[in-house]
C-alpha positions, 0 to 999 in steps of 0.5 A, a space after each residue: 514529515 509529510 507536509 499536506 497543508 494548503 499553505 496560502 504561498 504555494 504555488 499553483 500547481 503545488 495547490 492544486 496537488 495537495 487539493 487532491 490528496 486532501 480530496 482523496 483522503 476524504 473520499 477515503 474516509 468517508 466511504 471505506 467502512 467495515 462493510 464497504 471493505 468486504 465488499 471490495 475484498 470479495 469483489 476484488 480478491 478472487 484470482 482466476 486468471 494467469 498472467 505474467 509477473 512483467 506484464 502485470 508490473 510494467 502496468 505500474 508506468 501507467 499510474 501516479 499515486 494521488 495521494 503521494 505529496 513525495 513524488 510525480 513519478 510512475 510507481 514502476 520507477 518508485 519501486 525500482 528506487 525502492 527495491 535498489 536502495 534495499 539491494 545495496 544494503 548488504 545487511 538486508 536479504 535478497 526477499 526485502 529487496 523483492 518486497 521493495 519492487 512489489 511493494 506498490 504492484 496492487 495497485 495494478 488493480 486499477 486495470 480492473 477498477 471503477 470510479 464508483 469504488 474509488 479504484 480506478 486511475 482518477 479516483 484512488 481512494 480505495 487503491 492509496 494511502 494511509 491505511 486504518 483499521 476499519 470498525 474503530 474510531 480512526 487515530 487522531 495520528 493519522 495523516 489529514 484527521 480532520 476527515 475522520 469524522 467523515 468515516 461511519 465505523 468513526 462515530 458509531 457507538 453500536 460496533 463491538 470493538 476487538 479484544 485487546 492484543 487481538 492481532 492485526 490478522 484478526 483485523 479488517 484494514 481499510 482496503 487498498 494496494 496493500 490488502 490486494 496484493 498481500 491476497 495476491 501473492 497468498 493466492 499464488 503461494 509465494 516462498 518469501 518468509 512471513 516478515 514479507 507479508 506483513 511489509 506487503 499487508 502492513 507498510 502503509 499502516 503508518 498509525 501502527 508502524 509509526 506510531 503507537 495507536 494500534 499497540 493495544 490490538 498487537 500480539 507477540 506476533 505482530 510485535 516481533 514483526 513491527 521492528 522489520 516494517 519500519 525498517 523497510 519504511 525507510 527506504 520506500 519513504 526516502 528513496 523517492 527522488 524525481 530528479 534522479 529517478 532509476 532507470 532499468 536496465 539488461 542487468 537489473 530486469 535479470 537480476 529481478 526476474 531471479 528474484 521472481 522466479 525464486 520466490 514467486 514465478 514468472 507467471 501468476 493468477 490475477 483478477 486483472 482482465 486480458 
């Protein structure tokens, strides 16, 4: 269990980490709302650009989720800790292995973010995170509750709410690294099968995946889907080891880029700026 309370014997440094998560935790809550969503997606979420899979993922050593208690690291190694851990496990397909090392990569969009939409290196709160379900009241399950009284979609009683077991697709979750880069690999017509999608779109769904607030909204689909993202949870939640991080190597960038080029390509459309 994740441990993000303020704890009077924490040390300095400790204190001042989990200040910020509960910060950007409740920025998160406060601005990210059905309509701040489509704000971002539309803003964010249109792909014109070509670039390179290496050079956009070697972008992920230049920043530390703030939101993350687990680990001080830079997501590239987090990732490569992931998708080795994945790789090892003989019962699990090669696709879940790629999943492991990409999982985090939208979070290259804080190369073309801003502070003022929380996208940005300092800010993050539109970028990590739990994610929740926008246009509904928030689940008391998730992580720091108590800024869910922050959220408009939280307290309105005017929003229509969703059918029920309409489907998690027929959603609009609070946007982040995982809305972004399931957009992107559907925007460059990735051949990794639909479990992918949703450990990509979904792993940070924590109050689905974890939990049972959302299995009034699931249908077939995402009921069959929810067995795979919670196994993949395993690995990206206990792999995570500063004392022991994963170093690249020869073998494993070519192993990798395999992956790649079978199930992506080399190079792919982006909205990340040159």
């Amino acid at each position: 269990m994740r441990d993000y309370s303020l704890k009077c014997e924490l040390s300095a440094s400790e204190r001042a980490k989990r200040e910020i998560i509960h910060r950007t935790y409740r920025l998160q809550r406060t601005n990210i709302n059905k309509e701040f969503n489509q704000y971002l997606i539309g803003k964010y979420c249109n792909f014109t650009r070509m670039a390179n899979f290496w050079d956009l993922f070697d972008k992920l050593d230049g920043i530390v989720d703030l939101s993350d208690p687990d680990t001080s690291l830079p997501n590239s190694i987090h990732a490569l800790q992931t998708a080795e851990a994945i790789r090892k496990n003989c019962n699990l397909p090669d696709w879940m292995a790629l999943c492991g090392l990409l999982h985090d990569m939208g979070k290259i969009l804080y190369l073309d973010g801003c502070d003022a939409d929380g996208t940005s290196k300092d800010t993050q709160w539109a970028l990590v995170g739990d994610t929740f379900a926008t246009g509904l009241p928030i689940p008391a399950s998730i992580v720091l509750p108590e800024y869910n009284s922050c959220n408009k979609d939280h307290t309105s009683d005017s929003l229509g709410l969703p059918a029920m077991n309409c489907g998690l697709d027929n959603l609009s979750m609070s946007f982040g690294h995982d809305e972004y880069m399931y957009r992107l690999l559907k925007a460059n017509n990735h051949k990794m099968p639909r479990q992918a999608e949703y450990i990509v779109r979904y792993h940070s769904l924590y109050a689905w995946h974890s939990g049972t607030d959302y299995d009034y909204l699931e249908n077939e689909e995402d009921m069959k889907m929810k067995k795979i993202v919670k196994e993949f949870n395993k690995f990206d939640l206990y792999t995570k080891n500063d004392a022991l991080p994963v170093r690249w190597t020869h073998d494993l960038r070519n192993f990798y880029s395999k992956l790649i080029k079978k199930y992506i390509s080399d190079d792919m459309m982006v909205n990340i700026p040159p």
